[in-house]
ROMISE-786239 format. One record per residue (C-alpha): x, y, z; residue in one letter. Coordinates in steps of 0.02 Angstrom, whole numbers, plus 32768, in hexadecimal, padded with zeros to 4 digits. Each point is the difference from the previous one (the first is absolute). Layout:
XYZa ...
// end
This chain:
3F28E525A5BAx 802980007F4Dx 7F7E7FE37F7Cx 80447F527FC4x 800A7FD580BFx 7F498024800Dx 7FC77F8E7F5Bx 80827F608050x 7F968013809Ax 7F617FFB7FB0x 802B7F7C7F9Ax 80377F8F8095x 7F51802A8057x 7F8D7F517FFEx 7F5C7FEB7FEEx 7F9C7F7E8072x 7FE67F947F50x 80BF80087FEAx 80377FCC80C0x 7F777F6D7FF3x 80627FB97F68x 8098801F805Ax 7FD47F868094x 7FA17FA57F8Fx 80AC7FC57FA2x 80657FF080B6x 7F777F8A803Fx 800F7FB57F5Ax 80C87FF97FEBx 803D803880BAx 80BD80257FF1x 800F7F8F7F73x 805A80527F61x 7F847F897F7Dx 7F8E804A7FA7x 7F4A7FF78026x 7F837FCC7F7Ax 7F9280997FBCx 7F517F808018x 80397FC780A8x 801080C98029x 7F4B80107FA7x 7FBB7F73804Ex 8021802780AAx 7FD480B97FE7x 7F637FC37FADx 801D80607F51x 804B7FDE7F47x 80A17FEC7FE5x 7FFD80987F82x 7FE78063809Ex 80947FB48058x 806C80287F6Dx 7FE880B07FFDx 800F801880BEx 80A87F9A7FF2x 802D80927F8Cx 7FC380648066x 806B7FCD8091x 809A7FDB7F9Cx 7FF280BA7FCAx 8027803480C9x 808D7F6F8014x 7F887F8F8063x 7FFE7F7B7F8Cx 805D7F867F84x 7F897FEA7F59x 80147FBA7F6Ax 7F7A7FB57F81x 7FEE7F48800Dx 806A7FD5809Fx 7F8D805D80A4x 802B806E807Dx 806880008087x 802080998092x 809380668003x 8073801880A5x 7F8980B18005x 7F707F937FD3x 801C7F79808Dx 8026808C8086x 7F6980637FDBx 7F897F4F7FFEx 80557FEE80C5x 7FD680BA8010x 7F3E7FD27FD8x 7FED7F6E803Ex 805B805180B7x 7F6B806B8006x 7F727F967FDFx 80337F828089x 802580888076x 7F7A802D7FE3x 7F947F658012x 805B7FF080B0x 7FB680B4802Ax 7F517FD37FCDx 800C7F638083x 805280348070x 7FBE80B0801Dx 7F6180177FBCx 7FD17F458011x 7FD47FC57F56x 7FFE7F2F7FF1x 80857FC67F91x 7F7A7FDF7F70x 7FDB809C7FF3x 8090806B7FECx 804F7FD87F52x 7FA480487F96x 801B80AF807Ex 80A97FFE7FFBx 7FE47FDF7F44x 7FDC80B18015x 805E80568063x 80A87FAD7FC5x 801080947F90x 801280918061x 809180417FDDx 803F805180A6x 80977F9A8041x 7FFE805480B6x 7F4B7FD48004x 80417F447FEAx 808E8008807Cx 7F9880398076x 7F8C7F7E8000x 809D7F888008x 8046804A809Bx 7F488011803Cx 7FD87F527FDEx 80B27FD58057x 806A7FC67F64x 7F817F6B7FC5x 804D7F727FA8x 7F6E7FAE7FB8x 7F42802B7FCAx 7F677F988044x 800B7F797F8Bx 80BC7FE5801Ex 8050804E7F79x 80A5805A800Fx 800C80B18015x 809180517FA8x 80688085804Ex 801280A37FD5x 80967FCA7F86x 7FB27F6E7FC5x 80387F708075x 7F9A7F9B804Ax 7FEC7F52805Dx 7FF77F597FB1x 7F907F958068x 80357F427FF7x 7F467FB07FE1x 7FB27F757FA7x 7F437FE17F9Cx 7FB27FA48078x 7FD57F867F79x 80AB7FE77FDBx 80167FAB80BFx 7FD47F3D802Ax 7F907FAF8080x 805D801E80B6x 804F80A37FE1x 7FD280A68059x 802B80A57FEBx 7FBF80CA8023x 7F87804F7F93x 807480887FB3x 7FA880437F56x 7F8F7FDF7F8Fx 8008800A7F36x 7F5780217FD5x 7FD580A58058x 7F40800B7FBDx 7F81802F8076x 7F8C7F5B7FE3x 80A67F938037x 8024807D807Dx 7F507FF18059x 800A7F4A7FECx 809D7FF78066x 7FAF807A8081x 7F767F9C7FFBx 805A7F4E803Bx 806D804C8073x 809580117F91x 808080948014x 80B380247FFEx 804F7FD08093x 7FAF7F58801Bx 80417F588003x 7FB57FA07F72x 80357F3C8017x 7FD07F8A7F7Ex 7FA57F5D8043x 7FF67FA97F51x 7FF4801C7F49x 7F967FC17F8Ex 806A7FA47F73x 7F5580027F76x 7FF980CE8009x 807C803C8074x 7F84803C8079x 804F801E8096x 7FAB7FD180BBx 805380868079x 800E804080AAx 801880A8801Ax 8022802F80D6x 7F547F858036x 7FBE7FFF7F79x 7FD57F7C7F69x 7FC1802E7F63x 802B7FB47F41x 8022805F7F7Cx 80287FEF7F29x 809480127FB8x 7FB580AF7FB0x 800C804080BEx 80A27FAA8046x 804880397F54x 800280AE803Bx 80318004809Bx 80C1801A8037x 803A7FB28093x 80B880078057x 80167F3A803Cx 80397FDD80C1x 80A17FC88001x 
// end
């Protein structure tokens, strides 16, 4: 390997800071070719925007972004496919943790927070063939392929849906631990028929069933929940 082979390599290497603000900006932007805002960037990756501007530089530098001063940031085709790369491994992994080791599905973000940056791609395929080709994490999410494909789910906020109207529990937007435990604790998971009895027209509150089960809820709960309506 030639010298100037070795420095392109090293300069392509990413640090964990740098693949957080590349997922950062997918979750942000997904495929779409507009430009991101430099404070939405900071605000989400609670820091200033003078820090997002010099990563942006950073990542411009190694062809993973689109920069310039005043209009935001926006990923590359390099950019988006590494994003799928990271965000492949950290809801892999979250499938291992619950699957295999038998975390709860509160607890294994901020894990696979973590180990979303090893680096070994056979270590990852492995666990995909292991885990028998997954095609979505715990809270519902898709799980992109190894080149970047993945499924889109046809689903619906729950608050979005009128009195009369049932559907399965399919994801859910908020992925927090505190929501996650309160779902556990009233009984509602993926997988479960959710059937709305009436809503309340003063706060959108919602009075549900969910298998046997009645319980009400806000509009802050049925708000992040996805459902896929019965047909």
């Amino acid at each position: 390997m030639t010298n100037k082979n070795v420095i392109l390599k090293k300069s392509f290497l990413m640090t964990r800071a740098e693949e957080n603000y590349i997922k950062t900006i997918f979750h942000l932007g997904g495929h779409s070719a507009v430009p991101i805002a430099t404070n939405a960037i900071a605000e989400q990756m609670e820091t200033k925007p003078s820090s997002v501007t010099d990563m942006a530089k950073k990542l411009a530098e190694k062809g993973l972004v689109h920069y310039k001063r005043y209009q935001g940031v926006s990923l590359t085709d390099s950019g988006i496919k590494t994003a799928l790369s990271i965000i492949r491994k950290h809801r892999l992994w979250e499938v291992f943790l619950v699957k295999k080791l038998d975390f709860t599905w509160d607890e294994v973000h901020e894990v696979a927070e973590q180990l979303e940056h090893i680096k070994s791609e056979k270590l990852i395929d492995k666990i995909d063939e292991l885990l028998d080709f997954p095609k979505y994490d715990p809270h519902g999410d898709p799980i992109p392929s190894k080149d970047g494909k993945f499924m889109v789910r046809d689903k619906e906020l729950l608050s979005d849906l009128d009195a009369g109207v049932s559907g399965v529990c399919v994801g859910v937007k908020d992925t927090s631990a505190p929501f996650l435990k309160f779902l556990d604790k009233n009984g509602i998971a993926l997988g479960k028929t959710i059937t709305i009895l009436e809503k309340e027209d003063f706060d959108q509150s919602l009075h549900i069933k969910i298998e046997t089960q009645e319980l009400h809820i806000s509009h802050q709960i049925a708000s992040n929940l996805y459902v896929k309506k019965h047909d």
